[in-house]
C-alpha positions in Angstrom: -93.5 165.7 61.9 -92.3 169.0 60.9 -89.2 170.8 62.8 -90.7 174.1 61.9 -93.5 175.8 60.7 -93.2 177.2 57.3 -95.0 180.5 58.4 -91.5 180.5 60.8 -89.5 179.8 57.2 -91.0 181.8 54.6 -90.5 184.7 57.7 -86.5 183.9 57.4 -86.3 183.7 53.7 -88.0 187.0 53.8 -86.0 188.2 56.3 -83.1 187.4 54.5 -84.3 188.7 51.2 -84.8 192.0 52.5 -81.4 192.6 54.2 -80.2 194.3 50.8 -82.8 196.9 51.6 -82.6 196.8 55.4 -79.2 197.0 57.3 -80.7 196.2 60.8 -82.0 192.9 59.4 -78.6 191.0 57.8 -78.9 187.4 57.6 -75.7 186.1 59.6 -73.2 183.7 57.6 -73.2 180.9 59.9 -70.7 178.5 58.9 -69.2 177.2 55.0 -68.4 173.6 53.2 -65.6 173.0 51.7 -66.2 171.3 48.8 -66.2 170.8 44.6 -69.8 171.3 43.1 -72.1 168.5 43.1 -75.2 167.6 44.0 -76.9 169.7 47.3 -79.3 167.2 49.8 -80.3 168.3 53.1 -82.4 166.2 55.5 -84.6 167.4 58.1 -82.0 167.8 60.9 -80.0 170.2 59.3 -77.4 167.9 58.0 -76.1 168.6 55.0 -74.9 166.2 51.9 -72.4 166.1 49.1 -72.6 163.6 45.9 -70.1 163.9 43.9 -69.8 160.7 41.5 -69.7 157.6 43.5 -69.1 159.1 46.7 -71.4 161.1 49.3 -70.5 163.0 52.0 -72.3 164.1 55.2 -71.8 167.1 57.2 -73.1 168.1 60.3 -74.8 171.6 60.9 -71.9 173.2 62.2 -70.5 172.3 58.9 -67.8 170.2 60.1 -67.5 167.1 58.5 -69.3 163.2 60.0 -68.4 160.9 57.1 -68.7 159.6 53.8 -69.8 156.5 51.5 -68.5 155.5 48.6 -69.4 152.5 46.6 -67.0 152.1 43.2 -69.1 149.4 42.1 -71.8 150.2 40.6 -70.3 153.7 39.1 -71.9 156.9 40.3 -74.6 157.9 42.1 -77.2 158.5 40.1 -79.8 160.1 43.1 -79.9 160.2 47.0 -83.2 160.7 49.2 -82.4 162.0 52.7 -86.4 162.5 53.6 -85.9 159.8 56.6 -82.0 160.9 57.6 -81.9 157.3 59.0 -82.2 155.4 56.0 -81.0 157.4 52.8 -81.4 155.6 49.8 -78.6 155.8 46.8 -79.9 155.2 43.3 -77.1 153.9 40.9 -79.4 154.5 37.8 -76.2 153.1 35.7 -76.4 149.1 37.4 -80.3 149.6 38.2 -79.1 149.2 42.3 -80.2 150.7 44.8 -78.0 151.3 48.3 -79.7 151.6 51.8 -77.7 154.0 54.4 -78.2 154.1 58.2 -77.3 157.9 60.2 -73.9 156.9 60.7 -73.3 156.3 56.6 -72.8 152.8 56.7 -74.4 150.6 54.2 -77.7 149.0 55.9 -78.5 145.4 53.8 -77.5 144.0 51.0 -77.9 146.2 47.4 -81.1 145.8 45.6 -80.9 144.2 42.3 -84.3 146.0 40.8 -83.9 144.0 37.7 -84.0 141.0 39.5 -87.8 142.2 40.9 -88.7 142.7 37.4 -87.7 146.6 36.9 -84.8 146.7 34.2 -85.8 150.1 33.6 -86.1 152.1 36.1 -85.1 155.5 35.9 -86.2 157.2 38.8 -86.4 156.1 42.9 -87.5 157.4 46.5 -87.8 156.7 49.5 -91.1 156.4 51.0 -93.0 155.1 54.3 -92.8 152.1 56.1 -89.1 151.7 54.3 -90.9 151.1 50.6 -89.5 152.8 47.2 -91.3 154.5 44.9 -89.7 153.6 41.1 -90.2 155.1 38.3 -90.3 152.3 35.6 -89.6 153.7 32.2 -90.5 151.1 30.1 -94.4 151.3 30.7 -94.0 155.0 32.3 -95.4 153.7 35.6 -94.7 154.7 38.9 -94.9 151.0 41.3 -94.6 151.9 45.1 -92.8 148.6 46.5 -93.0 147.9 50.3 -89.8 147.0 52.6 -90.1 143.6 51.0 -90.0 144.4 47.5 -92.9 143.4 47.0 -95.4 145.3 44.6 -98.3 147.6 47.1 -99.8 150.2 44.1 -99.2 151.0 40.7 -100.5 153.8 38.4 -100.7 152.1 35.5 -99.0 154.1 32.0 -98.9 158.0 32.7 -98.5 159.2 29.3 -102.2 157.3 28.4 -103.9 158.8 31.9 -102.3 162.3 31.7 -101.8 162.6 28.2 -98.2 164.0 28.2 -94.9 163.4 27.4 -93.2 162.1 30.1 -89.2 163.2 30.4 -89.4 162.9 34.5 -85.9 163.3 36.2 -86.9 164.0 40.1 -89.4 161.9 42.6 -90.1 162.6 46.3 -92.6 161.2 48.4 -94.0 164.0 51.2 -96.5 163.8 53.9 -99.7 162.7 51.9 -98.5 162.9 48.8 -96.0 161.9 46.2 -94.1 164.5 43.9 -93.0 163.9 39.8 -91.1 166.7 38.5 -91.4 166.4 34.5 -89.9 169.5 33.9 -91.6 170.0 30.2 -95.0 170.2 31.7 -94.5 170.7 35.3 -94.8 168.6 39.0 -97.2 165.8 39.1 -99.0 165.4 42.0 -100.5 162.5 43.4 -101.9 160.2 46.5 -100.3 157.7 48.6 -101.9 155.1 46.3 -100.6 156.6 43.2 -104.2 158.4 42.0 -103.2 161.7 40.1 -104.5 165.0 41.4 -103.2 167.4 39.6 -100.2 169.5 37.7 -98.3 172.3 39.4 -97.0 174.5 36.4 -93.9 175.1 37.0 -91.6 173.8 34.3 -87.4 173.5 33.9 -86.7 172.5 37.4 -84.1 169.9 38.2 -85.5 169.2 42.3 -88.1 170.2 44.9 -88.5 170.0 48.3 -91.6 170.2 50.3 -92.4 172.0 53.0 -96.5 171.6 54.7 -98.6 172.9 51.7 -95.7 174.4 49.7 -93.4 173.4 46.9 -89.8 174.9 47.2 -87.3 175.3 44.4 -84.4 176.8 42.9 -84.7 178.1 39.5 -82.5 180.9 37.2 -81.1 182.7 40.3 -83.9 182.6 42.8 -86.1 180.2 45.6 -89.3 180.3 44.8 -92.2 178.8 46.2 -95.6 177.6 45.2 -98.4 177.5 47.4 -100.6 174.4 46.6 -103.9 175.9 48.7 -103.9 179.2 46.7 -102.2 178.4 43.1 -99.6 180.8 43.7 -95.9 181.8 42.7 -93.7 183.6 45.1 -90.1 184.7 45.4 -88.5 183.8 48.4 -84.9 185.2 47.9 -82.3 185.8 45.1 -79.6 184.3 45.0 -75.8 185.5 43.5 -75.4 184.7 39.4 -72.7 182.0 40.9 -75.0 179.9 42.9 -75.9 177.0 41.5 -78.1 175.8 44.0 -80.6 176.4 47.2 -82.2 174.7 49.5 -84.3 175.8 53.1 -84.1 173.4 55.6 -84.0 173.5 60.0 -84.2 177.1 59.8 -81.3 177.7 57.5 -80.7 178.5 54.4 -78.3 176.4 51.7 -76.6 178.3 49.2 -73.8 175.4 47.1 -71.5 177.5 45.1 -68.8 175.7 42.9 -66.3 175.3 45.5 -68.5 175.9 48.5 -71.4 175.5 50.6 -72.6 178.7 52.7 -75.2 178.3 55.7 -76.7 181.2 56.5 -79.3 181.5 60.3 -81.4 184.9 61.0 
């Protein structure tokens, strides 16, 4: 269930991109993060996350600050995927563990051991439905969905032989319908719920994605773009300063993560 249209968000961005050209339509600074550079994650309520080696920190939409997890362990965090804000998965790509969190950022369960399930080599992990992961197993270039028992629901069998590419992958996200690869030297795989490819988005050198309805959001060289999956299409959504090292759209706001900051802006 979407919080808001994305007719309602591509109006904002747009909005907000044209306020260099319109002074009675300036986006309004809404509140900023404290905070080194890291790693940027929103979730769907407008909550906003910092990972910054082993620890990650939440923050609430007004920007003040809930709490944080950190887990020395198993060394730093590797990945986080906030799509269901009440249980965020941690990825510690380093041990091959993977942490569960509840809202309140306490750990939920013990730590999965994926080598112990047979997965010494994954590289790559999301959440997806029914509290199942999606892996990414290097060794055989597979993606295995496993359901909230660990236990093995679809596989795809070896990419590089059915896609005939060189496969480099470094983001995963399950959304809606479908499940996202980003392999940025050839683009974002798309496939099913059962881990059938459809097809390649072309859009190469991106480090994360987010989806929003039929719409693939990201930040590359300075600007959010967007590409429209029902027309084939590239779009800019808004430029962002040369020191911005990240964006994100989410809950009618917009994310902008600077080095020592993170700026909210609402229209």
């Amino acid at each position: 269930m979407h919080f808001f249209s994305f007719r309602l968000v591509a109006l904002f961005i747009f909005c907000f991109f044209a306020a260099g050209f319109r002074p009675d339509l300036k986006p309004l600074l809404s509140c900023t993060i404290q905070t080194g550079a890291g790693h940027l994650l929103t979730d769907n309520l407008g909550n906003a996350y910092m990972i910054q080696a082993e620890t990650i920190a939440k923050f609430l939409p007004n920007c003040s600050f809930f709490r944080a997890y950190s887990n020395k362990t198993f060394g730093a965090i590797t990945s986080a995927d906030a799509t269901n804000p009440l249980r965020i998965v941690l990825f510690y790509r380093d041990f091959n563990r993977v942490v569960f969190l509840d809202d309140m950022m306490s750990q939920n369960g013990d730590p999965v051991e994926l080598e112990t399930f047979g997965f010494p080599t994954a590289t790559l992990v999301c959440s997806s439905r029914d509290n199942g992961l999606w892996i990414f197993e290097r060794q055989n270039n597979e993606l295995i969905r496993l359901n909230r028992n660990m236990q093995i629901e679809q596989r795809t069998g070896n990419l590089a032989q059915i896609i005939d590419t060189t496969l480099q992958p470094n983001f995963l996200i399950e959304k809606d319908t479908k499940l996202f690869l980003n392999n940025p030297v050839s683009g974002v795989l798309v496939f099913d719920l059962f881990g059938t490819y459809s097809k390649t988005i072309p859009v190469k050198g991106i480090r994360a994605l987010q989806v929003i309805d039929d719409n693939v959001v990201y930040y590359n060289n300075h600007r959010l773009l967007m590409w429209d999956m029902l027309t084939n299409e590239e779009s800019l959504l808004q430029t962002g300063d040369t020191i911005a090292l990240d964006m994100r759209i989410e809950k009618e706001k917009l994310f902008m993560m600077r080095k020592d900051e993170v700026r909210t802006y609402t229209y």
